[in-house]
Chimera marker file (.cmm) of the C-alpha trace (Angstrom):
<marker_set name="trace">
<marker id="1" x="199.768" y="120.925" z="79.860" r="1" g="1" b="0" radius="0.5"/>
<marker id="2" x="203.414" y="120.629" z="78.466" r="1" g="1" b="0" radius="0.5"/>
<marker id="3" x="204.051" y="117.307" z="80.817" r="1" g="1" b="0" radius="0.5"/>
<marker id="4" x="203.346" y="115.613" z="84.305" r="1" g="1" b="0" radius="0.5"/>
<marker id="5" x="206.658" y="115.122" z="86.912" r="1" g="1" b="0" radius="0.5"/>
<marker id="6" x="207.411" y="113.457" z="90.183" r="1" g="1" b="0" radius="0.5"/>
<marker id="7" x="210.916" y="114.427" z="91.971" r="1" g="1" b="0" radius="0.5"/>
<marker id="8" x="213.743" y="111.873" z="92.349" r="1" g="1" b="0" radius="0.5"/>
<marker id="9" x="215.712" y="111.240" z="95.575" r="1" g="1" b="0" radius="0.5"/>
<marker id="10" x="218.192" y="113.690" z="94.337" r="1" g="1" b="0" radius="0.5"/>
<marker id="11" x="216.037" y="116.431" z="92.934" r="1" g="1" b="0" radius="0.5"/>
<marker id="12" x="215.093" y="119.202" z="94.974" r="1" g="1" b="0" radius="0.5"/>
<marker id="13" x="211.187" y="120.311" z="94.733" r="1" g="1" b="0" radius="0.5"/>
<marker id="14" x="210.293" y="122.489" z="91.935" r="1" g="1" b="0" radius="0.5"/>
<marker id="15" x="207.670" y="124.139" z="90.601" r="1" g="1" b="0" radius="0.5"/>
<marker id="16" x="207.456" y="123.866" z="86.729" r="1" g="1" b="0" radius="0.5"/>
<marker id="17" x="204.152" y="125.513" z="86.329" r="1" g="1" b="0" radius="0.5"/>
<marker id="18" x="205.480" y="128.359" z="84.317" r="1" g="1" b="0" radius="0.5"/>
<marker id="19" x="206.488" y="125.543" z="81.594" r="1" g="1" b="0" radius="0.5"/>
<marker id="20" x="203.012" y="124.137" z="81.849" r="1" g="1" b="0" radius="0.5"/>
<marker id="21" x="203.800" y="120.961" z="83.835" r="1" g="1" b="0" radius="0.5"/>
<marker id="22" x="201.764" y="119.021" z="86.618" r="1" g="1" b="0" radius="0.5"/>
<marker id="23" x="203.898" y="118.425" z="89.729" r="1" g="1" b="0" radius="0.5"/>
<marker id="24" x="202.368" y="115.238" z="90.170" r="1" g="1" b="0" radius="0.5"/>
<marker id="25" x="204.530" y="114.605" z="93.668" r="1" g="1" b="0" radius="0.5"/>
<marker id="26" x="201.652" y="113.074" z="96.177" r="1" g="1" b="0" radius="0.5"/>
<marker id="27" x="198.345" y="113.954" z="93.902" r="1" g="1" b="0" radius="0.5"/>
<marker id="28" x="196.302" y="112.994" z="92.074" r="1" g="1" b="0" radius="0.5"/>
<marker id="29" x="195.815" y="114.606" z="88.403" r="1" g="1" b="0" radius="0.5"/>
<marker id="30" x="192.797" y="113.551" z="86.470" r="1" g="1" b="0" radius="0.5"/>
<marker id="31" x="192.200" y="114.228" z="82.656" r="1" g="1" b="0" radius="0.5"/>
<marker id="32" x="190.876" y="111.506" z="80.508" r="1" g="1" b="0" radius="0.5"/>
<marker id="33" x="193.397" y="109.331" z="82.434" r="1" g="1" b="0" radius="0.5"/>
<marker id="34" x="193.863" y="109.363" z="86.102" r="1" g="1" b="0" radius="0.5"/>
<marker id="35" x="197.552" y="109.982" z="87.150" r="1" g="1" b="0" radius="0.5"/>
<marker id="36" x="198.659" y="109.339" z="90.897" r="1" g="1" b="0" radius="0.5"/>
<marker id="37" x="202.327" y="110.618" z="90.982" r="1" g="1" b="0" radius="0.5"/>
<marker id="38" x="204.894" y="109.150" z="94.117" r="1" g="1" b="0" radius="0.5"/>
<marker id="39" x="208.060" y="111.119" z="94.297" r="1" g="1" b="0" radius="0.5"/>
<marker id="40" x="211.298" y="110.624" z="96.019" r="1" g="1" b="0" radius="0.5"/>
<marker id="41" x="211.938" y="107.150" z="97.633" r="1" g="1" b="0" radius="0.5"/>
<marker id="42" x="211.706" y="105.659" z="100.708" r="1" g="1" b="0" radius="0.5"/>
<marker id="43" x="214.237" y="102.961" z="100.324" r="1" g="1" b="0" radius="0.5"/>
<marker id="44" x="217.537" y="102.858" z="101.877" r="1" g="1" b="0" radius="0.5"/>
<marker id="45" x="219.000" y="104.761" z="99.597" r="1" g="1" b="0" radius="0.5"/>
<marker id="46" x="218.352" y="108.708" z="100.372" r="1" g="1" b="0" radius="0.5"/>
<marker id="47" x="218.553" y="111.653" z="99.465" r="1" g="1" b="0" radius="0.5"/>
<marker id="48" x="217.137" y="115.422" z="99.139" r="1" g="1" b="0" radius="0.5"/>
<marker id="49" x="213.980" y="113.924" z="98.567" r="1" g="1" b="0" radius="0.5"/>
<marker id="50" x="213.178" y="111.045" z="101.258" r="1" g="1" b="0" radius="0.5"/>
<marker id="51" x="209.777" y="109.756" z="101.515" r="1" g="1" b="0" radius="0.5"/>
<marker id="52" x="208.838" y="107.371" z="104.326" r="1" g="1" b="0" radius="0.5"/>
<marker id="53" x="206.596" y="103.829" z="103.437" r="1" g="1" b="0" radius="0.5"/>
<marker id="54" x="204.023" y="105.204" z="105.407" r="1" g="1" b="0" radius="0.5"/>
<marker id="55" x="203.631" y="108.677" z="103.515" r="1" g="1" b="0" radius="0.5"/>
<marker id="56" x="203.276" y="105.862" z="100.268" r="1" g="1" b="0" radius="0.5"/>
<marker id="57" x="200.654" y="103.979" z="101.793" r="1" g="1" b="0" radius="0.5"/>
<marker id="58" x="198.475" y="106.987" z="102.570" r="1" g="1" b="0" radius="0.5"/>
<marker id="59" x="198.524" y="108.317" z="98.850" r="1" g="1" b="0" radius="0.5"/>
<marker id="60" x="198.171" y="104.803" z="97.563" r="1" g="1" b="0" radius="0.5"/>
<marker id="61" x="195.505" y="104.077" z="99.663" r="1" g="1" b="0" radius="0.5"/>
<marker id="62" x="193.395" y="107.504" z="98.878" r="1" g="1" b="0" radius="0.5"/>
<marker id="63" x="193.634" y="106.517" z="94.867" r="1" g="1" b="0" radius="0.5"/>
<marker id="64" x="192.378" y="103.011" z="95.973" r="1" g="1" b="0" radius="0.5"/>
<marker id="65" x="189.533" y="104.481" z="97.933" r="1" g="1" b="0" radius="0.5"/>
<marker id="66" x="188.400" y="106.891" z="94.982" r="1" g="1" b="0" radius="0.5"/>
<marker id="67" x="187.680" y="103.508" z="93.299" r="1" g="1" b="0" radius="0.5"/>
<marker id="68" x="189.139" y="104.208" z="90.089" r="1" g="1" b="0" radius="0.5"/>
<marker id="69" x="191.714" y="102.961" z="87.581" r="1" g="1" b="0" radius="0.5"/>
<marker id="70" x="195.556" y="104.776" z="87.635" r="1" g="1" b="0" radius="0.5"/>
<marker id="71" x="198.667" y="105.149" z="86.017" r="1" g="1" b="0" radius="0.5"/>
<marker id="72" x="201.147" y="105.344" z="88.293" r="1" g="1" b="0" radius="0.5"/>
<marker id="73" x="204.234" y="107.442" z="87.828" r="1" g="1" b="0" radius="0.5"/>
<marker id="74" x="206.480" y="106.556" z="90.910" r="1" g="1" b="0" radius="0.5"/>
<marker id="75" x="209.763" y="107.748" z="91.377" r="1" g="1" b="0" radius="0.5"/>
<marker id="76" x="210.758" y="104.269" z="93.085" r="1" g="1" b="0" radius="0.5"/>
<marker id="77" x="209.777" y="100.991" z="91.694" r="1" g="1" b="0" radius="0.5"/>
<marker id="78" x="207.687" y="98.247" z="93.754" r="1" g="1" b="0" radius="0.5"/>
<marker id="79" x="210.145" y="95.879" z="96.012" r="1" g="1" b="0" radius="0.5"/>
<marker id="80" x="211.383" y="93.461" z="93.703" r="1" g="1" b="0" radius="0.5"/>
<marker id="81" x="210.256" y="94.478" z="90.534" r="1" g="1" b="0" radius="0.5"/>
<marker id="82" x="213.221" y="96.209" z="88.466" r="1" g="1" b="0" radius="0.5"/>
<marker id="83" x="214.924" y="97.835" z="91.992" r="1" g="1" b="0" radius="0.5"/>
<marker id="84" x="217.938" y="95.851" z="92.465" r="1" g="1" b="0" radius="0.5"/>
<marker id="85" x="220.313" y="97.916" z="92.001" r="1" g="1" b="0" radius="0.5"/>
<marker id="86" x="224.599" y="96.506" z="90.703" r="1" g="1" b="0" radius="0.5"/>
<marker id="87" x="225.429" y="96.649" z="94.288" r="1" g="1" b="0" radius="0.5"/>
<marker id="88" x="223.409" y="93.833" z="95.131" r="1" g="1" b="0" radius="0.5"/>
<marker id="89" x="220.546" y="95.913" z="96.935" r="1" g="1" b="0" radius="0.5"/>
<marker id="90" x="216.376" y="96.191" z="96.395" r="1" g="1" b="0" radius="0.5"/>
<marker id="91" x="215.885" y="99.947" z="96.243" r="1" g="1" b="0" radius="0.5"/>
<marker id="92" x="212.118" y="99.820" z="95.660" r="1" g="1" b="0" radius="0.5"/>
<marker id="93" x="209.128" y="100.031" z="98.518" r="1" g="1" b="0" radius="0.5"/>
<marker id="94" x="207.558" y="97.487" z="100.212" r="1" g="1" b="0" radius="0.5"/>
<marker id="95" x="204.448" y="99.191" z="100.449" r="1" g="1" b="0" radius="0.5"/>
<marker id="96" x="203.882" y="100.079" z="96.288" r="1" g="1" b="0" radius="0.5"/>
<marker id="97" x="204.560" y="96.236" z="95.725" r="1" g="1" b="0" radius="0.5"/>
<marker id="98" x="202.199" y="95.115" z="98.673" r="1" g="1" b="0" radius="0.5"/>
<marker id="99" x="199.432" y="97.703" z="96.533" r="1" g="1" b="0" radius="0.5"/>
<marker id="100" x="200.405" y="95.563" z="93.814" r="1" g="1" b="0" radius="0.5"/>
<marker id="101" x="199.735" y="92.456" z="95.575" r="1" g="1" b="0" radius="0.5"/>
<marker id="102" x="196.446" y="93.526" z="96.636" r="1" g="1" b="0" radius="0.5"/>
<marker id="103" x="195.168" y="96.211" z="94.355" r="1" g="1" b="0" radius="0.5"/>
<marker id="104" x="197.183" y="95.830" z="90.952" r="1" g="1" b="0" radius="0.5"/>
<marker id="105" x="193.469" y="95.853" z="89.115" r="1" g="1" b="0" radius="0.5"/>
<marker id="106" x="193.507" y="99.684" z="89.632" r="1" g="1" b="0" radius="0.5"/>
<marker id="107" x="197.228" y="100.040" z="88.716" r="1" g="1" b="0" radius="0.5"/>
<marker id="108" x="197.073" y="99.254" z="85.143" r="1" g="1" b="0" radius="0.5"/>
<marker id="109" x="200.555" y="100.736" z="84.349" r="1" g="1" b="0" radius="0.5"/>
<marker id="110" x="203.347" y="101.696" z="86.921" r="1" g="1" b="0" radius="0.5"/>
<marker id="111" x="205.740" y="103.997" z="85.382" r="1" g="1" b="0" radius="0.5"/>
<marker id="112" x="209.100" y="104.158" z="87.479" r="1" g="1" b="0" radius="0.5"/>
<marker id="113" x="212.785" y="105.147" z="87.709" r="1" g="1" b="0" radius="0.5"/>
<marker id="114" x="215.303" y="105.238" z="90.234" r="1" g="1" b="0" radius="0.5"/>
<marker id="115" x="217.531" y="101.915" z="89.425" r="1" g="1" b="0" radius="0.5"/>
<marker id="116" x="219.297" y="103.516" z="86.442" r="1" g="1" b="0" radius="0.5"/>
<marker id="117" x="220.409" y="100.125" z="85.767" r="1" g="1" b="0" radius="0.5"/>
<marker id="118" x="216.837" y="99.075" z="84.485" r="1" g="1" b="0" radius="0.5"/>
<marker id="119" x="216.052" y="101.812" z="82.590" r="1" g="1" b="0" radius="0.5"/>
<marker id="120" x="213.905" y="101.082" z="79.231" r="1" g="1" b="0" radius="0.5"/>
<marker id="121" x="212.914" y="97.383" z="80.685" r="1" g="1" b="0" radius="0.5"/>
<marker id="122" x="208.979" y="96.527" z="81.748" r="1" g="1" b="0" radius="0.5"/>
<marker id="123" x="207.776" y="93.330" z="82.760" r="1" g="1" b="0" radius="0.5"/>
<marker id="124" x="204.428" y="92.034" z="83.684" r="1" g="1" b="0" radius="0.5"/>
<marker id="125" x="203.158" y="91.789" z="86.988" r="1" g="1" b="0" radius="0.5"/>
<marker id="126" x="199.979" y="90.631" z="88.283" r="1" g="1" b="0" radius="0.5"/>
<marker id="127" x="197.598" y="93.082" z="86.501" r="1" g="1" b="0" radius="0.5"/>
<marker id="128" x="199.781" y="95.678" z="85.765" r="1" g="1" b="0" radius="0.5"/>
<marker id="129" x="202.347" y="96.801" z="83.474" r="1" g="1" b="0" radius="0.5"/>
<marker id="130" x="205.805" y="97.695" z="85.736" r="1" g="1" b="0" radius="0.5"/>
<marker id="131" x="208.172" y="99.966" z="83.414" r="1" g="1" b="0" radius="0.5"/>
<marker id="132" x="210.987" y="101.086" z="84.449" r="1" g="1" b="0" radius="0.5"/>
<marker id="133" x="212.063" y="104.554" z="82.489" r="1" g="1" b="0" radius="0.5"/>
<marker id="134" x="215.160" y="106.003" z="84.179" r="1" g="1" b="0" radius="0.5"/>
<marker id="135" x="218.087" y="107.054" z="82.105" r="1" g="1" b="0" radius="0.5"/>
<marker id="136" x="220.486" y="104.166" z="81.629" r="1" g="1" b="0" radius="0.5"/>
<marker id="137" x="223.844" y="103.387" z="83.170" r="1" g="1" b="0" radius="0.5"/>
<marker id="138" x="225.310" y="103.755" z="79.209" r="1" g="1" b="0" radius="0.5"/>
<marker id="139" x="223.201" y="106.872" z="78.903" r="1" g="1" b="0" radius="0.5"/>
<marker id="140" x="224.986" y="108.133" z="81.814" r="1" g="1" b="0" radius="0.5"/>
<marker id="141" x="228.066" y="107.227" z="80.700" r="1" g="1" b="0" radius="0.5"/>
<marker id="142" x="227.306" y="108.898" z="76.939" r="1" g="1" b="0" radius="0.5"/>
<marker id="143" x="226.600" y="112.158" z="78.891" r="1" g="1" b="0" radius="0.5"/>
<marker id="144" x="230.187" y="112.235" z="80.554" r="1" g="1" b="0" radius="0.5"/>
<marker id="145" x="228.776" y="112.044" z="83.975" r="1" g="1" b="0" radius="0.5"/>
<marker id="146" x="230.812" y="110.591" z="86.357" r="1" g="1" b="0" radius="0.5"/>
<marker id="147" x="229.257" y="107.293" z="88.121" r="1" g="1" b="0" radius="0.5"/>
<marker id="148" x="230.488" y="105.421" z="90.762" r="1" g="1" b="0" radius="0.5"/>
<marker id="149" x="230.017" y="101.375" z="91.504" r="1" g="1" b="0" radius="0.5"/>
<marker id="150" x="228.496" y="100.693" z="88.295" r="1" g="1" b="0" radius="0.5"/>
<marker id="151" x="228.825" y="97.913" z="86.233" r="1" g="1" b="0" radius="0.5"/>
<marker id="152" x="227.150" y="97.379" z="83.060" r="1" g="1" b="0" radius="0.5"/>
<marker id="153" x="226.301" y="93.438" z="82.532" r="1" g="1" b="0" radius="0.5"/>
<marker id="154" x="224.919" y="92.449" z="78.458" r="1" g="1" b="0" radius="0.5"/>
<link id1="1" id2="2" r="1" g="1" b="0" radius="0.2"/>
<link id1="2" id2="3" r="1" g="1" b="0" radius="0.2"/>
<link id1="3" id2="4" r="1" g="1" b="0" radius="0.2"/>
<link id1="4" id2="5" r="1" g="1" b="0" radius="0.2"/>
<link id1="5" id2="6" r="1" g="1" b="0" radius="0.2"/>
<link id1="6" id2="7" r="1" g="1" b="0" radius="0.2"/>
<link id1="7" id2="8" r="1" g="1" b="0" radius="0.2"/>
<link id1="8" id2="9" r="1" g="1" b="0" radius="0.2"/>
<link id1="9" id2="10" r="1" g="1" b="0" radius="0.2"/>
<link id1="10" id2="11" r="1" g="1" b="0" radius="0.2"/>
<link id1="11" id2="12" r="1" g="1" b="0" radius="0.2"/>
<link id1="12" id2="13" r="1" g="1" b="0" radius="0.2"/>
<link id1="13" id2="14" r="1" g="1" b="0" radius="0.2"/>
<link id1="14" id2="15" r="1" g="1" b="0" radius="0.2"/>
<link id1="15" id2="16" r="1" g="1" b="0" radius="0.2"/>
<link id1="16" id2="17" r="1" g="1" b="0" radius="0.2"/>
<link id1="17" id2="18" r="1" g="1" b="0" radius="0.2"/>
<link id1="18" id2="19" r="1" g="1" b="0" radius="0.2"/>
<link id1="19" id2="20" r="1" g="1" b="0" radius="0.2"/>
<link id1="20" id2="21" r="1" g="1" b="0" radius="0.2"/>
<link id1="21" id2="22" r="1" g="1" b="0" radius="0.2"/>
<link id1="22" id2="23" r="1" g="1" b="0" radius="0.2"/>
<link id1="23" id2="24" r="1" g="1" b="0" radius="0.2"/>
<link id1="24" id2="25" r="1" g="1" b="0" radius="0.2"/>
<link id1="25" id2="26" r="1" g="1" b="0" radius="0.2"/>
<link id1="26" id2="27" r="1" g="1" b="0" radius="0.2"/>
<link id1="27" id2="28" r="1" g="1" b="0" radius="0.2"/>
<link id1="28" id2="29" r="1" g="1" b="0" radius="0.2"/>
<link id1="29" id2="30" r="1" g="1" b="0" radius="0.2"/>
<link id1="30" id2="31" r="1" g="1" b="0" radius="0.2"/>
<link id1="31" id2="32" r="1" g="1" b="0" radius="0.2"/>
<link id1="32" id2="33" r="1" g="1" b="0" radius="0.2"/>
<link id1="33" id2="34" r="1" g="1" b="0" radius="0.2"/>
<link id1="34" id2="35" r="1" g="1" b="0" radius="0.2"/>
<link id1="35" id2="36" r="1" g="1" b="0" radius="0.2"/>
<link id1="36" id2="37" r="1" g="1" b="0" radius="0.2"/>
<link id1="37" id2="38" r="1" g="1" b="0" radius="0.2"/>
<link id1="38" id2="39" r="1" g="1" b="0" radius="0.2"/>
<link id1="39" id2="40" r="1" g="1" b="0" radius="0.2"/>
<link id1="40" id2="41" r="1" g="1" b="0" radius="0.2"/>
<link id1="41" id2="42" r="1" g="1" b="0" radius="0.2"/>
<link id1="42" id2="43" r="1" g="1" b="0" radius="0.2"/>
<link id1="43" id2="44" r="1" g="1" b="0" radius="0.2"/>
<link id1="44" id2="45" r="1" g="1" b="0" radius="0.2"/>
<link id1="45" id2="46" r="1" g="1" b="0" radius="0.2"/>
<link id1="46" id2="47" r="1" g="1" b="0" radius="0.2"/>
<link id1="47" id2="48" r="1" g="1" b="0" radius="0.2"/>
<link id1="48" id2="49" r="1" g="1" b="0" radius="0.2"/>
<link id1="49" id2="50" r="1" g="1" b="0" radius="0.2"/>
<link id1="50" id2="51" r="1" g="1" b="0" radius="0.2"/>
<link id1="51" id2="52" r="1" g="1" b="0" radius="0.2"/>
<link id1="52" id2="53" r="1" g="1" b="0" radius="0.2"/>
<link id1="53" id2="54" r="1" g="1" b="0" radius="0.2"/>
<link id1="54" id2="55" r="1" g="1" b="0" radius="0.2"/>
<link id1="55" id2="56" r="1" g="1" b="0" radius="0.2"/>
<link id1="56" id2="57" r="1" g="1" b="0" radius="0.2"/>
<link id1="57" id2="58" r="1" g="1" b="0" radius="0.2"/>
<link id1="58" id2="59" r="1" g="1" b="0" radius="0.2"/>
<link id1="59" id2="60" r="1" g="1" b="0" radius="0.2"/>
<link id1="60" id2="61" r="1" g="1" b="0" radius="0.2"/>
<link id1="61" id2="62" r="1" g="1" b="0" radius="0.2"/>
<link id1="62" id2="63" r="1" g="1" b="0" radius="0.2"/>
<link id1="63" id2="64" r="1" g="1" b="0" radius="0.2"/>
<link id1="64" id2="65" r="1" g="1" b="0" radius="0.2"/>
<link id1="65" id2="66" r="1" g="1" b="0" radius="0.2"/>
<link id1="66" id2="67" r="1" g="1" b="0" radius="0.2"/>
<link id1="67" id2="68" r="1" g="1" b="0" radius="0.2"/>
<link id1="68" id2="69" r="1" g="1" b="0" radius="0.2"/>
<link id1="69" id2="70" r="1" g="1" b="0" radius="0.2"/>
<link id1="70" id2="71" r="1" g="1" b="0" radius="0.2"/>
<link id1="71" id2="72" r="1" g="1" b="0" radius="0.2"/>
<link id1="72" id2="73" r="1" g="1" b="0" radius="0.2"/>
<link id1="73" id2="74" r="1" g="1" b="0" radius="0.2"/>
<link id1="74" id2="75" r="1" g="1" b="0" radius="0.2"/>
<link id1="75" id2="76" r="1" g="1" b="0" radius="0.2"/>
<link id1="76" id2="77" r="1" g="1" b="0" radius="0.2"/>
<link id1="77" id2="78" r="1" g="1" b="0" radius="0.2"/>
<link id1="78" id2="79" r="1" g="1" b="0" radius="0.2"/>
<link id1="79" id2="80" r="1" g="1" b="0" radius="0.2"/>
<link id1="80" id2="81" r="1" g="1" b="0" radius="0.2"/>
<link id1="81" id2="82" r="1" g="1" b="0" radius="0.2"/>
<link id1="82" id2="83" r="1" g="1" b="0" radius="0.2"/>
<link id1="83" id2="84" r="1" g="1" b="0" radius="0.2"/>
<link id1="84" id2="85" r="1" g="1" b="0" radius="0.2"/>
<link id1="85" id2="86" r="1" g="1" b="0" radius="0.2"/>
<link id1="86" id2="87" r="1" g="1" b="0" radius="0.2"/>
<link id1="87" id2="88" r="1" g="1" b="0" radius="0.2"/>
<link id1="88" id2="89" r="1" g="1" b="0" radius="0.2"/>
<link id1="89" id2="90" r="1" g="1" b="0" radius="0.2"/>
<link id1="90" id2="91" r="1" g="1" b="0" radius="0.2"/>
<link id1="91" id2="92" r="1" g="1" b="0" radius="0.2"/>
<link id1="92" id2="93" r="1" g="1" b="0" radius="0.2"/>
<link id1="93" id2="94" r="1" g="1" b="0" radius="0.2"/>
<link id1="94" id2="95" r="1" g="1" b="0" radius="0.2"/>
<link id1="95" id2="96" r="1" g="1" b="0" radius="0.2"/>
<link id1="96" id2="97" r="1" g="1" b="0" radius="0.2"/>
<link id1="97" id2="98" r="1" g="1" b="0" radius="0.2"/>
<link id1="98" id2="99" r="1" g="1" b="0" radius="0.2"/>
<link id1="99" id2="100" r="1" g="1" b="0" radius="0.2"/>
<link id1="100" id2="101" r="1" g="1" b="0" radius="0.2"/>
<link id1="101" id2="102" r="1" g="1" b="0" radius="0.2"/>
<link id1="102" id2="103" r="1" g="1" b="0" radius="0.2"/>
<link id1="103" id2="104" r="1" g="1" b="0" radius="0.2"/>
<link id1="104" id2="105" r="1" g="1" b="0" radius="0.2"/>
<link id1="105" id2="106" r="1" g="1" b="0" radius="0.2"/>
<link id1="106" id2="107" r="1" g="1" b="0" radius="0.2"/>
<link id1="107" id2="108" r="1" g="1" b="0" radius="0.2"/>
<link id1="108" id2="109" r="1" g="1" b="0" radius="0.2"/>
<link id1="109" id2="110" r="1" g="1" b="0" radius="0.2"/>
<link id1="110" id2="111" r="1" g="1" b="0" radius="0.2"/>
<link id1="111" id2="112" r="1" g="1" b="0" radius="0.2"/>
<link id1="112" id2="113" r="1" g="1" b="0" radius="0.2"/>
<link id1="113" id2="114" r="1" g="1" b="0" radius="0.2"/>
<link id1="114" id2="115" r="1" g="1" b="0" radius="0.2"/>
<link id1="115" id2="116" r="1" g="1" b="0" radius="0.2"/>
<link id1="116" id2="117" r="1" g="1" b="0" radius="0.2"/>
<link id1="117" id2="118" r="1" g="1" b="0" radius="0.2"/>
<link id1="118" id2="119" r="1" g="1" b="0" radius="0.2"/>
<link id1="119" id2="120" r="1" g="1" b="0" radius="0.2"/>
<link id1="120" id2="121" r="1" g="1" b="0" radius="0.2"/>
<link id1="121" id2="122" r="1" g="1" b="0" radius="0.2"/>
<link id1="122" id2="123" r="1" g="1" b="0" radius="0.2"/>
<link id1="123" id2="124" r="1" g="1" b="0" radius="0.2"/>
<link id1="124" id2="125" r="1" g="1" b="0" radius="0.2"/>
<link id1="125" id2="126" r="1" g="1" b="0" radius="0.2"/>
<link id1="126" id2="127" r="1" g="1" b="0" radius="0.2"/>
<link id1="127" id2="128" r="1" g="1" b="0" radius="0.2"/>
<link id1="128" id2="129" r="1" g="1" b="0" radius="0.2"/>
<link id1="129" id2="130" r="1" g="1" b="0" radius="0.2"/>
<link id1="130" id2="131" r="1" g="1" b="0" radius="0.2"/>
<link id1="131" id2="132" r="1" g="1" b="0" radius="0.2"/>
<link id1="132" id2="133" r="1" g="1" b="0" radius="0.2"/>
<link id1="133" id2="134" r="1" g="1" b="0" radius="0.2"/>
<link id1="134" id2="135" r="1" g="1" b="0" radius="0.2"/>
<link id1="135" id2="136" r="1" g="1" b="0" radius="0.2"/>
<link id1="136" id2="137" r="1" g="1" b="0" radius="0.2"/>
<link id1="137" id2="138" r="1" g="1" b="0" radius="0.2"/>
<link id1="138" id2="139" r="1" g="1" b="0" radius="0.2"/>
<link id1="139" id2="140" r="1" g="1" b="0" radius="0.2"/>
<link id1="140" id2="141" r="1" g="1" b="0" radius="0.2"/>
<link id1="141" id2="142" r="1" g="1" b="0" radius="0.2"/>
<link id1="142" id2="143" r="1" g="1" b="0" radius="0.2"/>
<link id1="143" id2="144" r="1" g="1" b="0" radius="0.2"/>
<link id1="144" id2="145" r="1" g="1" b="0" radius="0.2"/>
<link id1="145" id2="146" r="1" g="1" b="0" radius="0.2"/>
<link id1="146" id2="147" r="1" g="1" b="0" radius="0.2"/>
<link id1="147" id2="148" r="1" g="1" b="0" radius="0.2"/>
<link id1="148" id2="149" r="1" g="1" b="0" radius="0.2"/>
<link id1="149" id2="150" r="1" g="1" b="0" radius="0.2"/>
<link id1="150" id2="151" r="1" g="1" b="0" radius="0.2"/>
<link id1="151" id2="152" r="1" g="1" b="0" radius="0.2"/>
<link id1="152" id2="153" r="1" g="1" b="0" radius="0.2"/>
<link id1="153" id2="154" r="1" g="1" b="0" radius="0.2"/>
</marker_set>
């Protein structure tokens, strides 16, 4: 296995199996960790890859009922945990954050993305470890990619 994925809101769905990968997107992928991958978002921010709260809670709550331990590698970050986004917005779901609430014990580490202005920041929550890994707003920038409403606070 070369690496495990999960689509973003803007990435269509791809298979990568000829590189080696795991689409992770909605399964559950066991080796001697167990990985539970969430991909698009269902915040109010869409895009090629929508995902309602209630397709969320029916993946979260299968990994809950196998009674086991996960990392989670989420495309969108639990409601107010490293989601709010420079316009002012929460862009994470309701529904990963109320598994949080209730469930956090078998969510040891919640590896996440989608508010570019977070990315390389964790904090502690409950009982698990909330990272958020997407690429920077100055990475973005460094890459010549054109961004709109950003702004970039130190």
């Amino acid at each position: 296995m070369a690496f495990i994925y999960v689509e973003g809101n803007d990435d269509p769905e791809i298979d990568l199996s000829f590189l080696g990968a795991v689409r992770l997107s909605g399964k559950i992928f066991k080796c001697k960790l167990n990985f539970l991958g969430l991909e698009g978002s269902p915040g109010p921010i869409r895009g090629i890859t929508h995902r309602s709260e209630g397709y969320y809670e029916d993946i979260l709550r299968k990994a809950v009922n196998e009674g086991e331990k996960f990392v989670l590698v989420s495309h969108t970050p639990p409601y107010g945990i490293l989601d709010r986004i420079p316009r002012g917005i929460r862009v994470g779901s309701r529904v990963l954050r109320e598994f949080l609430d209730t469930h956090g014990e078998r969510f040891p580490l919640v590896i996440s993305g989608h508010a570019h202005n977070w990315g390389g920041k964790w904090v502690k929550f409950g009982e698990s470890i909330v990272i958020n890994c997407a690429m920077s707003v100055v990475e973005v920038k460094m890459r010549g990619w054109e961004v709109e409403d950003i702004r970039v606070v130190f």
